[in-house]
N, C-alpha and C positions, 0 to 999 in steps of 0.2 A: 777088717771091720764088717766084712759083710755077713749080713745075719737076715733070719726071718722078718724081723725089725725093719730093717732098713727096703726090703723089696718094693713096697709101693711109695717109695720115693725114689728108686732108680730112673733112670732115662733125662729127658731135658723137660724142663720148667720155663717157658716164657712171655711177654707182654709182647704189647703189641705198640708199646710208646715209642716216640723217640730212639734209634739204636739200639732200638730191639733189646732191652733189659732179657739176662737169662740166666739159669744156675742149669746146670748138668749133674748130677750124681752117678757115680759108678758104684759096680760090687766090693770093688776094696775098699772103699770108704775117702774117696777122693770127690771134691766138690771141685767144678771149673765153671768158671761165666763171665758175665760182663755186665758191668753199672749202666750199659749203654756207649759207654766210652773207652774205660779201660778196664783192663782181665782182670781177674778175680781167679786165685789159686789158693786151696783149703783142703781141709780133710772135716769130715762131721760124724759123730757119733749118733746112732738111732737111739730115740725116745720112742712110748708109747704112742703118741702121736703127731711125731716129723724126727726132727732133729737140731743137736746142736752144733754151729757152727764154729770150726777152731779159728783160732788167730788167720788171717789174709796176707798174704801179701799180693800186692796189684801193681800194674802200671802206672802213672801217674801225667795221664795226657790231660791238654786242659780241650774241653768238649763246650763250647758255646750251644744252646738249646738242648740239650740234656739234661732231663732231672735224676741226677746219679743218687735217688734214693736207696740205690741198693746195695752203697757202698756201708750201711748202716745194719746190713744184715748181721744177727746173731743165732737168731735162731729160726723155724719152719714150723709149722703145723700142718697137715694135711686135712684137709676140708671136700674130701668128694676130689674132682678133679681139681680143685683148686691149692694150692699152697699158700698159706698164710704167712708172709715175712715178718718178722716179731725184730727189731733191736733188744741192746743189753737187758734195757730193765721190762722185757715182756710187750711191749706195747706195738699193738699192729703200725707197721709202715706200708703196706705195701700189699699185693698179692700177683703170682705168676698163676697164667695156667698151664697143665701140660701140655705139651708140643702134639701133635697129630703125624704121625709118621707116616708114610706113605710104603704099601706093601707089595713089589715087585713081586708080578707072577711067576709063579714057583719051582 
């Protein structure tokens, strides 16, 4: 799945709530993350701007103080540095930002 499309949605996506909510994208088109609590394993197809997220399957730990909003993901939008979390029928849940990587001298 990797394409032009999909580039500025590679890398990791995350909050800074509770258990660290996060989605990961790769060049093959694999999604991996966590609601905060339990994993999140996907594949996503690039849209003009983010993508759709395929069926999940995940863990199924129970997490007291965790807002597992992102068990709810369907789809992304990308907004600048930000990722807009959308459910099925379109409607924002949520937002990650990108991760800030740290670059070992060279």
């Amino acid at each position: 799945m990797s394409n032009a499309q999909s580039e500025p949605l590679i890398g990791r996506w995350e909050s800074n709530e509770p258990g660290n909510p996060h989605l990961e994208f790769t060049v093959d088109g694999a999604v991996t993350g966590s609601d905060g609590c339990n994993g999140i394993f996907s594949t996503y197809a690039a849209t003009d701007d983010g993508a759709v997220i395929g069926m999940f399957v995940s863990t199924l730990k129970a997490c007291f103080g965790v807002d597992d909003w992102l068990r709810g993901v369907h789809s992304v939008r990308l907004q600048g540095d930000t990722l807009v979390v959308c459910d099925r029928s379109g409607t924002r849940i949520g937002e990650l930002r990108r991760a800030i990587t740290e670059q070992l001298p060279g």
